[in-house]
RODO-2510 file (C-alpha; in nm, 4 decimals, decimal comma):
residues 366
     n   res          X          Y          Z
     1     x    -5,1661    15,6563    -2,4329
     2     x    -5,4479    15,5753    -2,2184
     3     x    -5,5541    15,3289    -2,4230
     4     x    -5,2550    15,1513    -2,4219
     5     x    -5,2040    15,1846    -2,0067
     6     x    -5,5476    15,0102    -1,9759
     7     x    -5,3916    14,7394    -2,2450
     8     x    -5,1006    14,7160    -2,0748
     9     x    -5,2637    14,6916    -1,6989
    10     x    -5,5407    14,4676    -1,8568
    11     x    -5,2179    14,2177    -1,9735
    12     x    -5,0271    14,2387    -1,6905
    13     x    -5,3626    14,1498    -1,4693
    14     x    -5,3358    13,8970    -1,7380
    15     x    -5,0159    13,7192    -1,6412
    16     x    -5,0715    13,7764    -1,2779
    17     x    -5,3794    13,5350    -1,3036
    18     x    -5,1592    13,2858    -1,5331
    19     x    -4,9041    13,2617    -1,2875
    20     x    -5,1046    13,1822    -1,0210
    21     x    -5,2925    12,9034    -1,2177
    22     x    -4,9165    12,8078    -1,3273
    23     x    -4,8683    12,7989    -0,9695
    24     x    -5,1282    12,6141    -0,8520
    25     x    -5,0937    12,3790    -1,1600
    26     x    -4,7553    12,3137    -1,0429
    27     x    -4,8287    12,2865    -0,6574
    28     x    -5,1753    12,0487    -0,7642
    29     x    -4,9172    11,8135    -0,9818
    30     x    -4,6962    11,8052    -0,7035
    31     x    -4,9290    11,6721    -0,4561
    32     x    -5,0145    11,4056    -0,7586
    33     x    -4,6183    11,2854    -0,7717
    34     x    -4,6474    11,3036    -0,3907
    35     x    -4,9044    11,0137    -0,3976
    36     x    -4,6986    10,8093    -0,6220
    37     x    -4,4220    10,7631    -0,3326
    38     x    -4,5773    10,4633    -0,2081
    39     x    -4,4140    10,2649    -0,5349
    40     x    -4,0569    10,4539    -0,4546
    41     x    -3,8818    10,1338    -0,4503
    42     x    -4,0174     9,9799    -0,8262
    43     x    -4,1250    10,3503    -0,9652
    44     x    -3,8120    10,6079    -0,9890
    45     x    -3,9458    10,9742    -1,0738
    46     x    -3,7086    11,1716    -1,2076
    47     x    -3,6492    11,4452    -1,4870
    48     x    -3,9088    11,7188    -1,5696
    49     x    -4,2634    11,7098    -1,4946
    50     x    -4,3025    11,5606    -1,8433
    51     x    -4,0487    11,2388    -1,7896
    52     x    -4,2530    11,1859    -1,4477
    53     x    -4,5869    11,1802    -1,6177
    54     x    -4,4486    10,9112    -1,8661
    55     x    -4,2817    10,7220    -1,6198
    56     x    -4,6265    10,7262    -1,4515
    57     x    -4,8896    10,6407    -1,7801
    58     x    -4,5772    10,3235    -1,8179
    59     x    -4,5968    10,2034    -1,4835
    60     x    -5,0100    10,2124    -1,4878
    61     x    -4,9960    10,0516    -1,8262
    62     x    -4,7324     9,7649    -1,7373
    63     x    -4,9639     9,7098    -1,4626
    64     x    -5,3041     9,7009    -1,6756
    65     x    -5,1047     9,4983    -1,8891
    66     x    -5,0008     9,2462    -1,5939
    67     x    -5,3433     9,2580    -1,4409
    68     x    -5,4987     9,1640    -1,7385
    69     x    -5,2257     8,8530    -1,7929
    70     x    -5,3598     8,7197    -1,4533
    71     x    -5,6809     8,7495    -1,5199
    72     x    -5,6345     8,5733    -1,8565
    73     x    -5,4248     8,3084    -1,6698
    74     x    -5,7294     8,2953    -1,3626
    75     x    -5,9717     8,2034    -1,6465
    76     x    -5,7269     7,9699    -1,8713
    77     x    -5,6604     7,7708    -1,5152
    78     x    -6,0721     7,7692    -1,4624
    79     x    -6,1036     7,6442    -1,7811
    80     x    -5,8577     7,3491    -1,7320
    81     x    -5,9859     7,2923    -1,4032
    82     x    -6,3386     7,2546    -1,5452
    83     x    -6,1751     7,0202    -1,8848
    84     x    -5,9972     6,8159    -1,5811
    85     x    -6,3234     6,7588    -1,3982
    86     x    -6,4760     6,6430    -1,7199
    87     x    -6,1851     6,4205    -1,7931
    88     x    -6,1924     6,2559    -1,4109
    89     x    -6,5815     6,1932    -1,4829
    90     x    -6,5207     6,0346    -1,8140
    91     x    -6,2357     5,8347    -1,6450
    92     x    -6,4379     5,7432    -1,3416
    93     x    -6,7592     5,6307    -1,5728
    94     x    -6,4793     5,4440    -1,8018
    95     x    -6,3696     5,2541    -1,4983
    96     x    -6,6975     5,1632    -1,3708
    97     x    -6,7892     5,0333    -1,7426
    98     x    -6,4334     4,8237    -1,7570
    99     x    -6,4998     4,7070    -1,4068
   100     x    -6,8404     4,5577    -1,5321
   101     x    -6,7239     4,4176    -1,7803
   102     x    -6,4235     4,2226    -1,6043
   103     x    -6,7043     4,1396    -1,3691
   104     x    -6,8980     3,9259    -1,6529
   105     x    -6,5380     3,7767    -1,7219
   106     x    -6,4577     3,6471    -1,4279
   107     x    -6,1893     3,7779    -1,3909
   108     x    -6,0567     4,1340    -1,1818
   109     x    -5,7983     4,2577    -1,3301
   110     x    -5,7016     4,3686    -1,7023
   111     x    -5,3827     4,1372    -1,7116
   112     x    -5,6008     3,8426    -1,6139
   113     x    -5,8291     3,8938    -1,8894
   114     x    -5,5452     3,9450    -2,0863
   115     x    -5,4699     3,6175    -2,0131
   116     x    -5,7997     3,5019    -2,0666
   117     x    -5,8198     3,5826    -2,3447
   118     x    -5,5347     3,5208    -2,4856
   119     x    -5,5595     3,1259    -2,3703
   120     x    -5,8814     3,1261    -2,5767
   121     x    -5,7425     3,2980    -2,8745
   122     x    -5,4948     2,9832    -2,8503
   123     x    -5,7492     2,7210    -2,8106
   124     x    -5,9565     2,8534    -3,1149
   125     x    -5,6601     2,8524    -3,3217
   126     x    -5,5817     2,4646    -3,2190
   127     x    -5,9568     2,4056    -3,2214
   128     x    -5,9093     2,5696    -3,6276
   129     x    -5,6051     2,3782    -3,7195
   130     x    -5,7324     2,0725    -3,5886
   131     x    -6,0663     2,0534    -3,7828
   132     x    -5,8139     2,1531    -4,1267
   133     x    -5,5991     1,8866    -4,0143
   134     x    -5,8950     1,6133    -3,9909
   135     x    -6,0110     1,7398    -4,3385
   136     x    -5,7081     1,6611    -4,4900
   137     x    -5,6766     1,3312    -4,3374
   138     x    -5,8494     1,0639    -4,5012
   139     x    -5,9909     0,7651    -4,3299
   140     x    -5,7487     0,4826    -4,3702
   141     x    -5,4754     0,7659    -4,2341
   142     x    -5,7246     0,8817    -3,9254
   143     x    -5,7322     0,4916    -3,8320
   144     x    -5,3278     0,4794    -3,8494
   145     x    -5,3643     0,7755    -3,6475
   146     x    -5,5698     0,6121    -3,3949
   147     x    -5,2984     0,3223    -3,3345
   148     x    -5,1197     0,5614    -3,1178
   149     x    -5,2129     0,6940    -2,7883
   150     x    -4,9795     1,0589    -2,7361
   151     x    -4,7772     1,2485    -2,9790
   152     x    -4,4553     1,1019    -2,7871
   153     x    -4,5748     0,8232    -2,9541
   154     x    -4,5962     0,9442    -3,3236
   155     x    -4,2815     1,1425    -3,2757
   156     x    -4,1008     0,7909    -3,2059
   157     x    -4,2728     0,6855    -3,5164
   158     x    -4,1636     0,9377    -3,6646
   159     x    -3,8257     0,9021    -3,5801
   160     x    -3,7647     0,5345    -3,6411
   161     x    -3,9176     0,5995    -3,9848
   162     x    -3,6113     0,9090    -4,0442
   163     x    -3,3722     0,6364    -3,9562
   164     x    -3,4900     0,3579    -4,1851
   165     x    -3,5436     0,6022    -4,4817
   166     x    -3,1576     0,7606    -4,3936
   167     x    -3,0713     0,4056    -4,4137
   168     x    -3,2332     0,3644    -4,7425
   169     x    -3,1051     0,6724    -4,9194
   170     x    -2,7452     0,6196    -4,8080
   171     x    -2,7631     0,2895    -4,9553
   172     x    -2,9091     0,3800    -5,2844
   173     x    -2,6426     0,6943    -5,3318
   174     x    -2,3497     0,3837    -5,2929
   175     x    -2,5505     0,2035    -5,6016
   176     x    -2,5593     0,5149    -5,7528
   177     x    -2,2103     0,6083    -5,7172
   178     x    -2,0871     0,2797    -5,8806
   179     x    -2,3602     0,3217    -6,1314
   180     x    -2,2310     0,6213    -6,2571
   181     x    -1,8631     0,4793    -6,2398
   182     x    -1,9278     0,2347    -6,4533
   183     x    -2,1281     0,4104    -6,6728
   184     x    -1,8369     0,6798    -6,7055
   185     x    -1,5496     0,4557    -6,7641
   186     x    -1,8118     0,2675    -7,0144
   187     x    -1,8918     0,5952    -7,2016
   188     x    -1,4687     0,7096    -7,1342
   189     x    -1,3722     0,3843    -7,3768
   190     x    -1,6861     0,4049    -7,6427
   191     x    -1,6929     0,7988    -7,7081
   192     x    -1,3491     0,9078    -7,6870
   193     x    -1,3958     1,1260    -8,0348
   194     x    -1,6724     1,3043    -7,8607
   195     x    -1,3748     1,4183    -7,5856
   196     x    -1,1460     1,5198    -7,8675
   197     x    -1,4201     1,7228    -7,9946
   198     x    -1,4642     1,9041    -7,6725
   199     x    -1,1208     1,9422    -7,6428
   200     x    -1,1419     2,1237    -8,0084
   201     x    -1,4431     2,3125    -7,9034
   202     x    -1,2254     2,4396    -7,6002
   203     x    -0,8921     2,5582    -7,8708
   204     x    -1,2266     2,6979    -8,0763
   205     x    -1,3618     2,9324    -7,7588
   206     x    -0,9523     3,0428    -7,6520
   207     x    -0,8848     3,1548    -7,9887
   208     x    -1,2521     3,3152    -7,9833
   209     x    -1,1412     3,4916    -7,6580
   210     x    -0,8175     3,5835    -7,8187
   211     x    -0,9574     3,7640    -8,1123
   212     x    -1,2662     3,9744    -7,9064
   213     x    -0,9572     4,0123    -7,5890
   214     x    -0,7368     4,2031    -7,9397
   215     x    -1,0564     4,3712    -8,0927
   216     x    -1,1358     4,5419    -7,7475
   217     x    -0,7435     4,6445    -7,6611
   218     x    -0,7565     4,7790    -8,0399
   219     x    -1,1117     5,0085    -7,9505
   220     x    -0,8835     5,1137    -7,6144
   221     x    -0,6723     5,2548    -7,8530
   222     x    -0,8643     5,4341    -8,0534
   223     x    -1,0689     5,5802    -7,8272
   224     x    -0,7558     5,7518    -7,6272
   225     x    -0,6268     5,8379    -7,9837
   226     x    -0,8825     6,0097    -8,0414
   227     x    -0,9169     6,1369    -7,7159
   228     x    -0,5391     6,2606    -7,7073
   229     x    -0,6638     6,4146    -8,0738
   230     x    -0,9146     6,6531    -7,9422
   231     x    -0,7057     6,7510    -7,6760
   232     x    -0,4317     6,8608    -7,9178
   233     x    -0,6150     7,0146    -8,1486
   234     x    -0,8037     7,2463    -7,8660
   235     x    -0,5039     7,3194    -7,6948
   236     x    -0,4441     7,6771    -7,7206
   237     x    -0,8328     7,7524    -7,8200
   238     x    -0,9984     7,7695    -7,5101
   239     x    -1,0218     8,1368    -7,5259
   240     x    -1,1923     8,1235    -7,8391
   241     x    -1,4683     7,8477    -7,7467
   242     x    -1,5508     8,0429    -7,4613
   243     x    -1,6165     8,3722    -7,6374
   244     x    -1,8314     8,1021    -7,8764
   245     x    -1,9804     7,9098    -7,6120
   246     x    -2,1048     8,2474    -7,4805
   247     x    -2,2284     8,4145    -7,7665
   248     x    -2,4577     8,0561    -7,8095
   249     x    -2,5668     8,0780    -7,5014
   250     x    -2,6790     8,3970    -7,5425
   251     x    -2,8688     8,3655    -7,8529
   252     x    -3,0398     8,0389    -7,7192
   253     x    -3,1717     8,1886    -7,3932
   254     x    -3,2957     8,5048    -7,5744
   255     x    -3,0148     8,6857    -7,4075
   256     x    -3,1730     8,6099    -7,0734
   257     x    -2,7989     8,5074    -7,0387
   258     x    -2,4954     8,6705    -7,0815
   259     x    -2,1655     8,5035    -6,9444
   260     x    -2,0075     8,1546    -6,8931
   261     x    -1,7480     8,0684    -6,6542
   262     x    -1,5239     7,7145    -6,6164
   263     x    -1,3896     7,6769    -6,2660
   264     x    -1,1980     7,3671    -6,1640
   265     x    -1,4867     7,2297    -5,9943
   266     x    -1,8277     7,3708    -6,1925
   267     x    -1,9686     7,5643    -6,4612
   268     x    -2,1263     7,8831    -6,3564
   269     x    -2,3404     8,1270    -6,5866
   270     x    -2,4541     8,4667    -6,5061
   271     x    -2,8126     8,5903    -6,5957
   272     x    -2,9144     8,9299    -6,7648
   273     x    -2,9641     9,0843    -6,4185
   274     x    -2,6496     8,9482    -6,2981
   275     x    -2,7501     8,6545    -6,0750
   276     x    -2,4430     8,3497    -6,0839
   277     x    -2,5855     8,0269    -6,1138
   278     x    -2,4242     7,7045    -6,1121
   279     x    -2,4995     7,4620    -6,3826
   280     x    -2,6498     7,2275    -6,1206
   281     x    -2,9006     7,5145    -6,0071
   282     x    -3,0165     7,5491    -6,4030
   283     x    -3,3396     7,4190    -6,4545
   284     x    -3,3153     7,0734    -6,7362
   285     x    -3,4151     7,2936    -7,0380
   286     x    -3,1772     7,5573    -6,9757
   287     x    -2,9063     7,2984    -6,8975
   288     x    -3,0092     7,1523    -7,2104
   289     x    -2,9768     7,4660    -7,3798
   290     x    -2,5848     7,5114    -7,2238
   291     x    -2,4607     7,1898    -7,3291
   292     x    -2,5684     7,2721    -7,6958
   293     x    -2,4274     7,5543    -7,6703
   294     x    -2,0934     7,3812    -7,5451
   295     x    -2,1497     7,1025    -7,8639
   296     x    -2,1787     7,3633    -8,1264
   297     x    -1,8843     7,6274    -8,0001
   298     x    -1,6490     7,2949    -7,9880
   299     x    -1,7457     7,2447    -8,3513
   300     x    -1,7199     7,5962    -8,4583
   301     x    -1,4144     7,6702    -8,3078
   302     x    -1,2514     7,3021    -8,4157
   303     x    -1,3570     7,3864    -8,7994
   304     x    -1,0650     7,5725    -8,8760
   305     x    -0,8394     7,2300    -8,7933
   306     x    -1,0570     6,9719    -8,8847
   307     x    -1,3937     7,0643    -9,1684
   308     x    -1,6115     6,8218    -9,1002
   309     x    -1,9646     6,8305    -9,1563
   310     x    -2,2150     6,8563    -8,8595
   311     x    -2,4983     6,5928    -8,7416
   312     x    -2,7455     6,6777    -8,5236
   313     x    -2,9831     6,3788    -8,5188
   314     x    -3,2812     6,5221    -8,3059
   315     x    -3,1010     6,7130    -8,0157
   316     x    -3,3638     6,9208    -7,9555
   317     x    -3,6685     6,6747    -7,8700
   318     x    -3,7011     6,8390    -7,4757
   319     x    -3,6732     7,2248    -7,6128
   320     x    -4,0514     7,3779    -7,6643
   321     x    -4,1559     7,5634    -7,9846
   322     x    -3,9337     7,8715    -7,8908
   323     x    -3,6347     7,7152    -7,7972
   324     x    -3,6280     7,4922    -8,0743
   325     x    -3,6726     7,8170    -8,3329
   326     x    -3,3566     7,9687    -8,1325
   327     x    -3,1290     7,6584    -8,1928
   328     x    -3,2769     7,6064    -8,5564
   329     x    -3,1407     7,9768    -8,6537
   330     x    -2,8171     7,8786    -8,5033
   331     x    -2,7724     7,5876    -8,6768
   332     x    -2,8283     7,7639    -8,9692
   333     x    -2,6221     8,0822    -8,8967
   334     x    -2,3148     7,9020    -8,7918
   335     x    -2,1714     7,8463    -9,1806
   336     x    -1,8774     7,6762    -9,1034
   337     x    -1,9508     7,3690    -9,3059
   338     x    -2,2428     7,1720    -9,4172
   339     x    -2,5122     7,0931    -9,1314
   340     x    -2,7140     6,7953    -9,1275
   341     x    -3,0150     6,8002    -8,8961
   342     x    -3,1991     6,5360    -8,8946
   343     x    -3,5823     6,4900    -8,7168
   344     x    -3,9220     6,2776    -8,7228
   345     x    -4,0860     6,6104    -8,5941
   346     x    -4,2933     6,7295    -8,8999
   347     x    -4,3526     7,0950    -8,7160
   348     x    -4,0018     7,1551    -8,7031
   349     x    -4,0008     7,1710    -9,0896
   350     x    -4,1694     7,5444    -9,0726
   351     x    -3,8011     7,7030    -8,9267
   352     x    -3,6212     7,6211    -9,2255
   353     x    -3,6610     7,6939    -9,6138
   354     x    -3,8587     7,4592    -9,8114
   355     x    -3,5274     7,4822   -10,0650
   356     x    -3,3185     7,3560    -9,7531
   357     x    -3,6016     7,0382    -9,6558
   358     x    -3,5393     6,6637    -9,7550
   359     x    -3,8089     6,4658    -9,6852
   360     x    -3,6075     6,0419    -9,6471
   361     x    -3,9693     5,8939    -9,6298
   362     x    -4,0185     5,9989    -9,9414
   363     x    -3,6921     5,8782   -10,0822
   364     x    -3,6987     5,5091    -9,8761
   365     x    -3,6155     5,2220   -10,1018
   366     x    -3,9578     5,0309   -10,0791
***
């Protein structure tokens, strides 16, 4: 028991001495808010010790910060002040140099050799057109020149000479006019087969215009016949050349592509990951690749109305190796009627079976 009286005196001499450096702790920190009164009215201390300290290390940061900002600004204004000077020198030695110079123009002011100089740009140019005009001149026309003594005078000339030659042409077009009177009602009398021959020739172009005005109301025809046709006979299958239209979509794109969707306005499709894309945000190959696919469900779904055999006469000339392959295999997995696909591209030969091949140069009439 003594043992633990001595540990229990030694522990309470223990928190004796910790309260009284508690205590002067807490008297020493508040003499330190205490000097922190003179910025009352920006700097509110409030809360526990803790919150004061913070609100403390703030303040003396936002203040570093802000002294630092002026000092930045202090130098940044130095350093314009300093560019300035060296602009007002540069100004001031620019000035002295234009000043010199007007000086050896005789002149004292930049509109007046503006002037100046403009005036002479002027008198070179007549100086220039006068020495091409003198070249051009010959020598009999430079004396006929010479006869006159201002360019009032050669405008008169000029003038006069307008008149006469108006005079002249007026005169001739009145002989022409009866010329070509006479000469009409000469050639009316002696050639009137050749006007019953244009007058045949005219019949000859009407009935021409007749015949090409039924041929193209006939082609109007047929093409909303067979317009009107298609319609019919895919009324009531839309369903099913979707589900098609899909499915060769699908095997085109490597199944990068999974769904195809008519709206009234667009064509959307929906990628693997689920992404909706409208057909004008596809990029040309994959369009490419969609409109095929549109071609061939049309066709497959259509077979069971009207068997016709298919033509595909190079479709695929902007697909690379792969999609090519892709479309290839289609073509030949569709089996809904005889397929015809024809191509000048020699490497496309290798995705079908020698036994299915036909080479035409080799059969050409020659």
């Amino acid at each position: 028991m003594q043992a633990d009286l001595q540990q229990v005196s030694q522990l309470q001499r223990t928190i004796a001495r910790r309260q009284q450096q508690r205590q002067s702790g807490d008297a020493e920190l508040q003499r330190y808010f205490e000097q922190w009164q003179f910025a009352a009215p920006v700097l509110q201390l409030q809360g526990t010790a803790a919150q004061k300290l913070m609100q403390i290390t703030n303040f003396v940061a936002a203040a570093e910060d802000q002294v630092n900002r002026s000092q930045a600004q202090v130098s940044e204004r130095q350093r314009l002040q300093h560019v300035q000077q060296d602009y007002q020198q540069q100004l001031t030695a620019s000035q002295k140099t234009l000043q010199a110079f007007l000086k050896t123009a005789n002149v004292t002011t930049t509109e007046a050799f503006e002037r100046q100089y403009q005036a002479s740009q002027q008198a070179q140019q007549r100086e220039t057109q006068l020495t091409a005009v003198k070249q051009r001149l010959s020598e009999s026309e430079r004396q006929r020149l010479a006869q006159f003594d201002s360019v009032a005078a050669i405008e008169a000339a000029v003038e006069t000479a307008k008149a006469q030659l108006q005079s002249l042409m007026t005169k001739r077009d009145g002989q022409l006019k009866q010329q070509s009177e006479r000469a009409y009602a000469i050639e009316k009398k002696g050639h009137s087969v050749a006007y019953q021959q244009l007058l045949q020739r005219r019949a000859d172009l009407e009935a021409e215009i007749e015949r090409m005005t039924d041929d193209w109301l006939t082609n109007q025809l047929l093409i909303k016949w067979i317009d009107q046709t298609l319609v019919n006979a895919s009324q009531g299958r839309q369903p099913q050349i979707l589900k098609a239209v899909q499915q060769f979509f699908a095997v085109l794109t490597d199944q990068r592509y999974q769904q195809v969707t008519f709206t009234d306005e667009t064509v959307q499709v929906t990628r693997a990951d689920g992404i909706v894309f409208d057909v004008g945000e596809l990029s040309g190959g994959t369009a490419e690749q969609l409109y095929v696919a549109l071609r061939l469900a049309f066709t497959q779904v259509m077979a069971d109305q009207i068997q016709l055999p298919m033509i595909v006469d190079d479709s695929f000339v902007n697909f690379d190796r792969q999609r090519t392959a892709r479309a290839v295999k289609l073509l030949t997995e569709m089996g809904n009627g005889q397929v015809l696909y024809l191509t000048a591209n020699a490497d496309n030969l290798a995705f079908v079976a020698a036994d299915q091949t036909l080479n035409l140069t080799n059969l050409a009439v020659k």
